[in-house]
C-alpha positions as CSV (number, residue, x, y, z in Angstrom):
1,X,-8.2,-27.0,10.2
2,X,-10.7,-29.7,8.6
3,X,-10.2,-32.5,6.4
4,X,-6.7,-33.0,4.8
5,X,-4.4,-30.7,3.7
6,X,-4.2,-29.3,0.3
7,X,-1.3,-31.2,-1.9
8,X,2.2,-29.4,-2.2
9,X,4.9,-30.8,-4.4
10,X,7.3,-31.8,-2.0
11,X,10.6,-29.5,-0.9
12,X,13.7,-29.1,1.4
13,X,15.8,-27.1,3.1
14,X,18.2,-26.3,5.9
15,X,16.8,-24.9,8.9
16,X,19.7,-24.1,10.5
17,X,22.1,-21.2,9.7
18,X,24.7,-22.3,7.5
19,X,28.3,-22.9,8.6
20,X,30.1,-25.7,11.0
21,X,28.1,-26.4,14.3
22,X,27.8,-29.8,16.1
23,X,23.9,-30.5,14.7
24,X,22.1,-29.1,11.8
25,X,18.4,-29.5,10.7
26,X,16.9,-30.1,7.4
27,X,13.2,-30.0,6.6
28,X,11.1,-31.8,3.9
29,X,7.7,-30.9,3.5
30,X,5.1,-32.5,1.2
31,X,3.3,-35.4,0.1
32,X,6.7,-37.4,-0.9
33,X,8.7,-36.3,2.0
34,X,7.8,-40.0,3.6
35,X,8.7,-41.8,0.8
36,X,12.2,-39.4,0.4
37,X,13.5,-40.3,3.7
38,X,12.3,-44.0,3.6
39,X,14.7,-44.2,0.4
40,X,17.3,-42.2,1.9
41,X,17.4,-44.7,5.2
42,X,16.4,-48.0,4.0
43,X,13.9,-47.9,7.4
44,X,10.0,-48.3,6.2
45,X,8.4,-48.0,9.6
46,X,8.9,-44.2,11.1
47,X,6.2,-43.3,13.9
48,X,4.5,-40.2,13.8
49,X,6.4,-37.6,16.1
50,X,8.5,-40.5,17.1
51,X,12.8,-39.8,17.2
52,X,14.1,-42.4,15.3
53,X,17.9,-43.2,14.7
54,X,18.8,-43.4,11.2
55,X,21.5,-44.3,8.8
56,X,21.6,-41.8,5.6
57,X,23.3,-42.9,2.4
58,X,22.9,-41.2,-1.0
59,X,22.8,-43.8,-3.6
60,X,24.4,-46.3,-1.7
61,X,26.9,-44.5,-0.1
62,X,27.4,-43.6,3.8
63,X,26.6,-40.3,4.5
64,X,25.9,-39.6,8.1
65,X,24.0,-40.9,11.0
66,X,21.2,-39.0,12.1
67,X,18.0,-38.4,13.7
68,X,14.3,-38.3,12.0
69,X,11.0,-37.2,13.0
70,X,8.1,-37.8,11.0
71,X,5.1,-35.4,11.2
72,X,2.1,-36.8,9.8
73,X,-0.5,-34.9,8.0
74,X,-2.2,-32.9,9.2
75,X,-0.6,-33.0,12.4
76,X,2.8,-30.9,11.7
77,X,3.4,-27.4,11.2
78,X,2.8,-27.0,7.5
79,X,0.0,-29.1,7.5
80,X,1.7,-31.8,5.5
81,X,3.3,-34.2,6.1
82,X,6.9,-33.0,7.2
83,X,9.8,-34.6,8.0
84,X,13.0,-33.1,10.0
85,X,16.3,-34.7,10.4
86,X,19.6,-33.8,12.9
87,X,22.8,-34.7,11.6
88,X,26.2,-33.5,12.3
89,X,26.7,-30.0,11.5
90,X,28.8,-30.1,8.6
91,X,27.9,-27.8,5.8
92,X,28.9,-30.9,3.1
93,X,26.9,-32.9,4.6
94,X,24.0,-30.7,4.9
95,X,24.6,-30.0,1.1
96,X,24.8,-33.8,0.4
97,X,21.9,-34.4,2.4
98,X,19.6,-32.0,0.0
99,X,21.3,-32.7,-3.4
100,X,20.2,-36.3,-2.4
101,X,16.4,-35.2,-1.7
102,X,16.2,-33.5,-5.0
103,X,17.9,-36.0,-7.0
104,X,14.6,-38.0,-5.7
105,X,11.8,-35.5,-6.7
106,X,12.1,-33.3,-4.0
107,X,12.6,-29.4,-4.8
108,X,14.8,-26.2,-3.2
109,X,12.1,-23.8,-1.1
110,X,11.9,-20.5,-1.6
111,X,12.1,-18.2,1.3
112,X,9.5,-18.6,3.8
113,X,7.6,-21.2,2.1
114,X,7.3,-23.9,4.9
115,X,5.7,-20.9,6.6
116,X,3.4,-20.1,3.9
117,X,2.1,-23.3,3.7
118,X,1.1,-23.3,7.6
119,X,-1.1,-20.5,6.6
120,X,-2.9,-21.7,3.4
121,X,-3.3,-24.7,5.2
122,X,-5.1,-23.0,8.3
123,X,-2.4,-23.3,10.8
124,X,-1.5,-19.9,11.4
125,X,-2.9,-16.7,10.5
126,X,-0.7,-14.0,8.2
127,X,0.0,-12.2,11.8
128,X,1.5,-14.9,13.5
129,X,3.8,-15.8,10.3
130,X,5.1,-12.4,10.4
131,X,5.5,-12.6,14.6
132,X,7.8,-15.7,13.5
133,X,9.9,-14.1,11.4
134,X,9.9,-11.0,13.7
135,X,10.6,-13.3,17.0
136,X,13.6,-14.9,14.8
137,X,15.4,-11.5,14.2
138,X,14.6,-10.2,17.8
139,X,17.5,-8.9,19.7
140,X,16.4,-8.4,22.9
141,X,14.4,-10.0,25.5
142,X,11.7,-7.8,25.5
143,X,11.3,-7.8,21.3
144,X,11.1,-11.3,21.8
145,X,8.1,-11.2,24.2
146,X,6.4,-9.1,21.6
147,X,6.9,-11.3,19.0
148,X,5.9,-14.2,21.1
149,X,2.2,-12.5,22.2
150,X,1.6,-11.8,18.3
151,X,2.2,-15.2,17.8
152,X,0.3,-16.7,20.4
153,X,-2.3,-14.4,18.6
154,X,-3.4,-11.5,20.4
155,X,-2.8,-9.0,17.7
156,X,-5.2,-12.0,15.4
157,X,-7.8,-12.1,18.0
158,X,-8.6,-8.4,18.0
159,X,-8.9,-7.9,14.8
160,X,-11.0,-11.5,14.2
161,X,-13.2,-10.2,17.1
162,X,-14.0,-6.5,15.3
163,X,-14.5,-8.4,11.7
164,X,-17.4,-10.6,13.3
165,X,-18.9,-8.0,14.7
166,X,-19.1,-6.5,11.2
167,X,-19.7,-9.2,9.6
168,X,-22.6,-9.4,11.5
169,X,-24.1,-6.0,11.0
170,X,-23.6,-6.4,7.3
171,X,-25.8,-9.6,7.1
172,X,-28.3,-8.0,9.2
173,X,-28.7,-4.9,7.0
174,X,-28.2,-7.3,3.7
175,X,-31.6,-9.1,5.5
176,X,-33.3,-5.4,5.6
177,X,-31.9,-4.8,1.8
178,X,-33.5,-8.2,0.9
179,X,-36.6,-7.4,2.7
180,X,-37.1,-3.5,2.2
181,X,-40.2,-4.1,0.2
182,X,-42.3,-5.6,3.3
183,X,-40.6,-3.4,5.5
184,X,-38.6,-5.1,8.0
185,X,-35.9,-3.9,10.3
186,X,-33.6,-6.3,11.0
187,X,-31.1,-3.6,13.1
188,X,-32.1,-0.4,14.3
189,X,-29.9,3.0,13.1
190,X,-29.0,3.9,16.8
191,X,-27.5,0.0,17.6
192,X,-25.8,0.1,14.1
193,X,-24.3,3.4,15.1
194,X,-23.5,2.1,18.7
195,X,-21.7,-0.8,16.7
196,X,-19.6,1.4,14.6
197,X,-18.1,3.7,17.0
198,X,-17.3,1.0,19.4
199,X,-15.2,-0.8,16.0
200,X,-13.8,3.0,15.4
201,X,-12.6,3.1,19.0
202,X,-11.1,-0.5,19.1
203,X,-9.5,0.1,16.0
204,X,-7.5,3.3,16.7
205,X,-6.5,1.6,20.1
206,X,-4.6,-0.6,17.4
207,X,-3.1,2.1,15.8
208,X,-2.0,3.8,18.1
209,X,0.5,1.2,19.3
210,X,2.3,1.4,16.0
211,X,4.8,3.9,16.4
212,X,5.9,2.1,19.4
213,X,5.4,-1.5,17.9
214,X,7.5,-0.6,14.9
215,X,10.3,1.1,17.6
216,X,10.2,-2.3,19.4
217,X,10.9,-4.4,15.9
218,X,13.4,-1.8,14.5
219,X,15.4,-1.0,17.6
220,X,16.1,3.0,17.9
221,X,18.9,5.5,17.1
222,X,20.3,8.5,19.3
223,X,22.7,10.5,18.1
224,X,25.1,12.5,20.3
225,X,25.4,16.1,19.4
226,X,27.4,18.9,21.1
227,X,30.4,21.5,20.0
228,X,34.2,19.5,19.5
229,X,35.3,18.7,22.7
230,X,32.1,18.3,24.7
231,X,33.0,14.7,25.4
232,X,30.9,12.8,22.6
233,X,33.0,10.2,21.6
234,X,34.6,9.8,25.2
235,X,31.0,8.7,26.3
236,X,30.7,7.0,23.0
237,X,33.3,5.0,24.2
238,X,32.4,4.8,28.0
239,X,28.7,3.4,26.7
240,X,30.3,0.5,24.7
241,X,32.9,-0.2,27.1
242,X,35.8,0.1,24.3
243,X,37.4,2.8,22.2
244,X,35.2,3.1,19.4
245,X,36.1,6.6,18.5
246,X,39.2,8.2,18.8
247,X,39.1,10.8,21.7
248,X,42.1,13.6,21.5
249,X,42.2,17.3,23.5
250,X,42.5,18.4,19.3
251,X,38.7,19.9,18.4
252,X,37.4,18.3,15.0
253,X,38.9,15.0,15.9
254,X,35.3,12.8,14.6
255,X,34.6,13.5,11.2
256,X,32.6,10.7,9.9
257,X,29.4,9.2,11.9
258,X,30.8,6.5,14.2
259,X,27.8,4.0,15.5
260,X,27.1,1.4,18.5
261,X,24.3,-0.8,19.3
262,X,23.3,-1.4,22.8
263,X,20.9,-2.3,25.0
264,X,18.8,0.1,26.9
265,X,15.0,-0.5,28.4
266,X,15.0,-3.9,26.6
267,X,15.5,-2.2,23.3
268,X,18.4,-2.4,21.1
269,X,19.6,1.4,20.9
270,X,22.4,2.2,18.4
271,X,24.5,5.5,19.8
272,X,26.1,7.5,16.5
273,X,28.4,10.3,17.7
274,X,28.8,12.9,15.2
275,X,31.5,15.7,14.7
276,X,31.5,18.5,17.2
277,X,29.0,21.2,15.7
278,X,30.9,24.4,14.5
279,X,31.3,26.5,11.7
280,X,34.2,24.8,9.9
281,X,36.3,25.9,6.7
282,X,37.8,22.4,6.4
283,X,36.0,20.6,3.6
284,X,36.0,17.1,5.5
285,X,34.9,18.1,8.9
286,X,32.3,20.4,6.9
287,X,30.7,17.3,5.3
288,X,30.5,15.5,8.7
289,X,29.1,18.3,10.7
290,X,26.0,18.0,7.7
291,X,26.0,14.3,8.4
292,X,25.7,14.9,12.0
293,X,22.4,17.5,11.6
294,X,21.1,14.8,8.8
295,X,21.7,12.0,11.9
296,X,19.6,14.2,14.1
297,X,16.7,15.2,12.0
298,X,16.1,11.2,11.7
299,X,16.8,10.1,15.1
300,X,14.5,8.5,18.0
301,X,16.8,10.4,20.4
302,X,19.0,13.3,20.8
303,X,21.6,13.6,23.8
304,X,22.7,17.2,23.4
305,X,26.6,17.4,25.7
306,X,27.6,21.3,26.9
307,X,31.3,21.2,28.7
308,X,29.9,22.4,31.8
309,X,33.4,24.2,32.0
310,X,32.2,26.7,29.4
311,X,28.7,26.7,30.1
312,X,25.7,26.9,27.4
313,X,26.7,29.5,24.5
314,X,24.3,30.6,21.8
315,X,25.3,28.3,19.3
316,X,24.3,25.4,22.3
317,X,20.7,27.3,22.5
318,X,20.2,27.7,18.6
319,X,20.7,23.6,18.4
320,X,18.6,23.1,21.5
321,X,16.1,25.1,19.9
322,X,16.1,22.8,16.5
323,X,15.7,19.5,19.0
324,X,13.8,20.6,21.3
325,X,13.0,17.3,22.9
326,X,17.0,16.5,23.3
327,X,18.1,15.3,26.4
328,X,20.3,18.2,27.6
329,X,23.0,17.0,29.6
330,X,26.5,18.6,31.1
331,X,29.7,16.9,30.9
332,X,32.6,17.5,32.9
333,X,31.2,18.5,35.8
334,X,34.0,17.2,38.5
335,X,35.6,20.5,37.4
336,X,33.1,22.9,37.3
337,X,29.9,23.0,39.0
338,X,27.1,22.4,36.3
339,X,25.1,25.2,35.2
340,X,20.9,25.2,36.0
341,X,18.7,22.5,33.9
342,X,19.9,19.5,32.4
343,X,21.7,16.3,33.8
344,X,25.5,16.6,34.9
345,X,27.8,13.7,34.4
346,X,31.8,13.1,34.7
347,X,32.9,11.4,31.9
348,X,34.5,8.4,32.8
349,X,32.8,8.0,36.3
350,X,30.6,5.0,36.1
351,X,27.8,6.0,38.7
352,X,27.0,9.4,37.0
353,X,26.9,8.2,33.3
354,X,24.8,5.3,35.2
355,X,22.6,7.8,36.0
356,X,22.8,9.3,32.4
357,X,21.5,5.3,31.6
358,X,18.5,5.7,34.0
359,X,17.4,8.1,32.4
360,X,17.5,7.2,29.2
361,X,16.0,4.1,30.1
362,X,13.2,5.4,31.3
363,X,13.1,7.3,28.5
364,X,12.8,4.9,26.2
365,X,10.4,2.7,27.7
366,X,7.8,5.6,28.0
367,X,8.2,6.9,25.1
368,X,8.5,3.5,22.8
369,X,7.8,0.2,24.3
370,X,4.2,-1.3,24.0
371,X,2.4,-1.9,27.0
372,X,3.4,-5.8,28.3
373,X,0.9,-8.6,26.6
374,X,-1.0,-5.8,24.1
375,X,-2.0,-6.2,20.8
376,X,0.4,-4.4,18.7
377,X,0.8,-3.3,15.2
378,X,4.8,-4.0,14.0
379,X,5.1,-3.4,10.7
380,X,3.4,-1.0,7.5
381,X,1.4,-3.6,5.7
382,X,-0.4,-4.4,9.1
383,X,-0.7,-0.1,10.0
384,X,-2.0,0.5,6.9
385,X,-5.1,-2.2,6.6
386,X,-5.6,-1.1,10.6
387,X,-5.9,2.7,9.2
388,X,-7.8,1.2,6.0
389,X,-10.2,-0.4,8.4
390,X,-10.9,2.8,10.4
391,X,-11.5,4.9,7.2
392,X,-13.7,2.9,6.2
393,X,-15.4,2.5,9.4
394,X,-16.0,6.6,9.5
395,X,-17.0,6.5,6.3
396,X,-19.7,4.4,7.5
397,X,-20.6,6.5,10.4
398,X,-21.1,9.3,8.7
399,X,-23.4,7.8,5.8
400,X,-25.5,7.0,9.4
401,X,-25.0,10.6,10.9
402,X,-26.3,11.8,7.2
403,X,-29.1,9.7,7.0
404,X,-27.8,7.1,4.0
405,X,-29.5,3.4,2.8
406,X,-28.4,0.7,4.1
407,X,-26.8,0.0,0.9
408,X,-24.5,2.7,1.2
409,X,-23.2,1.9,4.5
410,X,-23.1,-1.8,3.7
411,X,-20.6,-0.4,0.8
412,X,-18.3,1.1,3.4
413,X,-18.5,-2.4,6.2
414,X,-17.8,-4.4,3.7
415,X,-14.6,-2.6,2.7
416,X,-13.4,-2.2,6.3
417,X,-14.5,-5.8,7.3
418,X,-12.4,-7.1,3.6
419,X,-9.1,-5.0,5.2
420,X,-9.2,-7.3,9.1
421,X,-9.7,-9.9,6.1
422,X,-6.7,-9.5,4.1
423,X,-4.8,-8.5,7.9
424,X,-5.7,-12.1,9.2
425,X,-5.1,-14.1,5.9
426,X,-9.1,-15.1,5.9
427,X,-8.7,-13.7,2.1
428,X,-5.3,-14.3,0.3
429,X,-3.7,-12.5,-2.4
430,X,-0.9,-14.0,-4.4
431,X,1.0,-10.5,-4.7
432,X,0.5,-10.1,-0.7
433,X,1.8,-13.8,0.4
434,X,5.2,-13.5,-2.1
435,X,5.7,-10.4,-0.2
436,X,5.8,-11.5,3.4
437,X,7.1,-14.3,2.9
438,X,10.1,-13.4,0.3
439,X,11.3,-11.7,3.6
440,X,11.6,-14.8,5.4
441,X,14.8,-17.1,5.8
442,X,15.0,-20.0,3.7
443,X,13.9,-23.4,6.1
444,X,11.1,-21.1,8.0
């Protein structure tokens, strides 16, 4: 960023979740944020990204002893100046502290402002404030990591890099547009064509990592199918290591869709078992064994159970033939050899349904997890200017291929080069910023 930062009034909030806890953290941000705390603390001389030891009071009374750091302009993560301050975790206290801060001219923030500040004041890019908010609700490890490389950038970088280059080509063909009449060529067709279909190409690389960017944000679902008795809910319950769902010898037992979040190939994978497919007369079950189809139609992953002790049937084959791409697999098999195809497990014996884990494990990570340090697309507002881009970008190719002015094809750069812009932040939109960042937690 250069120069100073754009003035802000001045607001505050917690930046800790709310509740007890031995610290909590408040934020002020803006151009009275010095002048707040100096009231708030009596002390006049606070070092820039200096820890200094304070004593709070609000109008003269005690209020806690604490710790402040000063960021100074434009030096801090907004771009203002900021100030942060530890004090005991106490959610009075907290309260107090802000109800003092207003009383002084500061103001509530809205959700996500501090972060939208960083980006109008040219400290982040609209791709790394979502990868914030996105690395705050991660869940696992490896949706972390994810987060973490879009933040870093990566995700920013490519698409910076592929607006250049178009940025580029436009002002060259602008030059040919502004001298047509003497007859200058500033770019030749076949290098402008090159140009495009290497963008094209870079761009649906993007794309294509959506479906298992959004996977890695959202987590998955795989429901467990299979006629009563198959032994859903008893590996329901073997998975989560508890007895989730009632497990009796009595077929129709689940009725409702019971669901359980775990782990699996660094993703977090919620497991619904459903009621035992049949046709059914009882109203209840009825209604369940709908849900349970309704589960699967929508689900990353279906594990399809057959009691190995009665073999596949052709109800079994007329649902295998609906999800094709389940993951057949044969329960029960310490009493009954299991049948040809498929993976055979005893319920209850932890090195089969460990192997039952392998696979879906692997599973998952070919299927849905981004390859480790790649650019990738996590949400729709970033898929759709990505697919806006590459629209565009054909368009342009072929007005070349048919032989169209440069004005034409300068029509169709600028448009993809103007959705990388509104992707990156480079050109903000009021609509566009209240929408990310009404999504983010109040203090980020």
């Amino acid at each position: 960023m250069s120069g100073d930062a754009p003035l802000f009034d001045t607001i505050v909030a917690p930046a800790t979740p709310p509740g007890q806890s031995a610290l909590a953290l408040v934020r002020m941000d803006g151009p009275e944020a010095l002048s707040i705390l100096r009231r708030l603390t009596g002390k006049t001389d606070f070092d820039p990204r200096v820890a200094s030891h304070v004593r709070l009071e609000e109008q003269g009374i005690p209020l806690d002893d604490a710790v402040a750091i000063y960021y100074q302009r434009p030096r801090s993560f907004t771009g203002n100046d900021l100030v942060e301050v530890i004090l005991h975790g106490n959610p009075a206290l907290v309260g107090r502290l802000i109800r003092a801060v207003t009383t002084l001219g500061g103001r509530i923030a809205e959700p996500g402002e501090f972060s939208e500040r960083a980006v109008l004041n040219g400290k982040l890019d609209l791709l790394q404030a979502e990868s914030i908010a996105d690395l705050i609700a991660s869940r696992t490890a490896l949706q972390s990591r994810l987060s973490l490389a879009n933040l870093d950038g990566r995700l920013s970088a490519a698409a910076v890099r592929t607006r250049e280059t178009l940025l580029q080509a436009i002002s060259r063909l602008e030059a040919a547009l502004d001298f047509s009449d003497e007859g200058y060529e500033f770019i030749e067709r076949g290098e402008l064509a090159g140009l495009i279909t290497g963008a094209i190409e870079e761009v649906r690389q993007i794309t294509s990592t959506y479906e298992r960017g959004r996977a890695t944000t959202r987590g998955l679902t795989a429901v467990i199918l299979g006629q009563p008795n198959a032994g859903k809910s008893t590996l329901l319950n073997f998975l989560c290591g508890s007895e989730r769902a009632i497990v009796t010898p009595i077929p129709g037992t689940t009725r409702d869709l019971i669901r359980e979040t775990i782990e699996i190939g660094g993703l977090p994978v919620t497991f619904i078992d459903t009621a035992g497919l049949r046709e059914s007369a009882d109203v209840v079950e009825a209604i369940g064994i709908s849900r349970a189809r309704k589960a699967a139609d929508q689900a990353d992953l279906v594990l399809y159970l057959v009691d190995a002790t009665k073999g596949l049937d052709g109800p079994d084959r007329s649902t295998l033939n609906e999800y094709p791409s389940s993951i057949l697999v044969f329960t029960k098999v310490d009493l009954r050899r299991q049948p040809e195809g498929g993976l055979g497990i005893a319920l209850g014996e932890r090195p089969e349904v460990e192997l039952l884990m392998s696979r879906l494990d692997s599973e998952v990570r070919s299927r849905f997890v981004p390859p480790e340090g790649s650019p990738t697309i996590v949400n729709e507002r970033q898929n759709a200017l990505f697919v806006d881009c590459g629209q565009s970008l054909e368009a342009a190719q072929r007005a070349i291929e048919s032989g169209a002015g440069e004005e034409i094809i300068v029509v169709d750069l600028k448009r993809a080069a103007h959705s990388l812009a509104l992707l990156v932040g480079a050109i903000t939109e009021e609509d566009l910023l209240r929408e990310i960042f009404s999504k983010f937690c109040i203090g980020k």
